[in-house]
Steps between C-alpha positions, in 0.01 A plus 500: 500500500321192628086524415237294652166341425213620713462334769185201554282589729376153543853369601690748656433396868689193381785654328851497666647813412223649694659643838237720658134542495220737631142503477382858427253584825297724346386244196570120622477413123819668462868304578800732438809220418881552462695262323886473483598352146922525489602878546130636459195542678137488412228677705214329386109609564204248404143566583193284416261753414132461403283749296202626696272507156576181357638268767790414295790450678872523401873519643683873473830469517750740525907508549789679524853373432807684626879369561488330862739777622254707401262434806767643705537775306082583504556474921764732501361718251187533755683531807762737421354694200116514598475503852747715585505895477680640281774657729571166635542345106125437361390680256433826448111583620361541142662182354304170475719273318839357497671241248832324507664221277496182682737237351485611162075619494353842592279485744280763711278559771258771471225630723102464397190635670146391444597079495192280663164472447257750470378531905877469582765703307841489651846616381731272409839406348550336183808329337595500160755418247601647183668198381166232482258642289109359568270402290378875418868594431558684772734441804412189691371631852340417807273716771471418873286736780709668771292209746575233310918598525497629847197341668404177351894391525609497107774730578623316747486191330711673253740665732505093622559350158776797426732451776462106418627578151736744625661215694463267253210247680326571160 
């Protein structure tokens, strides 16, 4: 398994690998990236954030890394598994997750509730994998609101970049 550094968040407008990019409308500071390196794909979050108390500032960064077949694979997973009933092949109504392997890593999509800020709580989708541990030790993961997918136009950026890959554009 391939691993990767974190990504800069001084220099990763300027990177090449980067394919995609979206600036989060509910928090300007925030750019969500996706990078193509070989047969993988990073989805990439960086946010310059300063501290209300002390007026220090500092970059968050945050990323997921996932085979590139494995952006497909999330679409799918949402179309057919998630927004679907369960008579017509979703899942059944009192399951919220769903995890496949993906060229060799286990990955998973799982429902959340509660993501946002305080005055705005939304439900959401988030996307792990087993296989990438992060710095805690846990699965390496990644959260995104129902409006950022389906309103704000990440999902269909990713439905976009998916059917590139699937015909080999990317």
């Amino acid at each position: 398994m391939h691993y990767f550094n974190e990504i800069n968040p001084l220099t990763i407008s300027q990177n090449p690998d980067v394919i995609a990019a979206l600036i989060d409308p509910y928090n300007q500071e925030r750019t969500l990236y996706i990078l193509i390196e070989g047969n993988y794909s990073i989805i990439a979050s960086t946010k310059k954030h300063t501290y209300p108390k002390t007026g220090k500032s500092e970059w968050l960064t945050h990323q997921i890394e996932l085979p590139k077949s494995g952006i497909s694979w999330t679409v799918n997973t949402i179309e057919k598994k998630f927004l679907k009933l369960s008579h017509e092949g979703g899942l059944p109504a009192d399951v919220r997750h769903y995890e496949g392997i993906v060229d060799g890593e286990e990955l998973g999509i799982s429902r959340a509730m509660g993501l946002g800020t305080d005055d705005n709580r939304e439900s959401s989708y988030t996307i792990y994998t087993h296989s990438r541990k992060s710095e805690w030790d846990t699965s390496k993961k990644m959260s995104f609101t129902d409006s950022f997918l389906f309103e704000h136009g990440f999902f269909d950026l990713l439905k976009d970049l998916a059917a590139k890959i699937e015909k080999g554009i990317i």
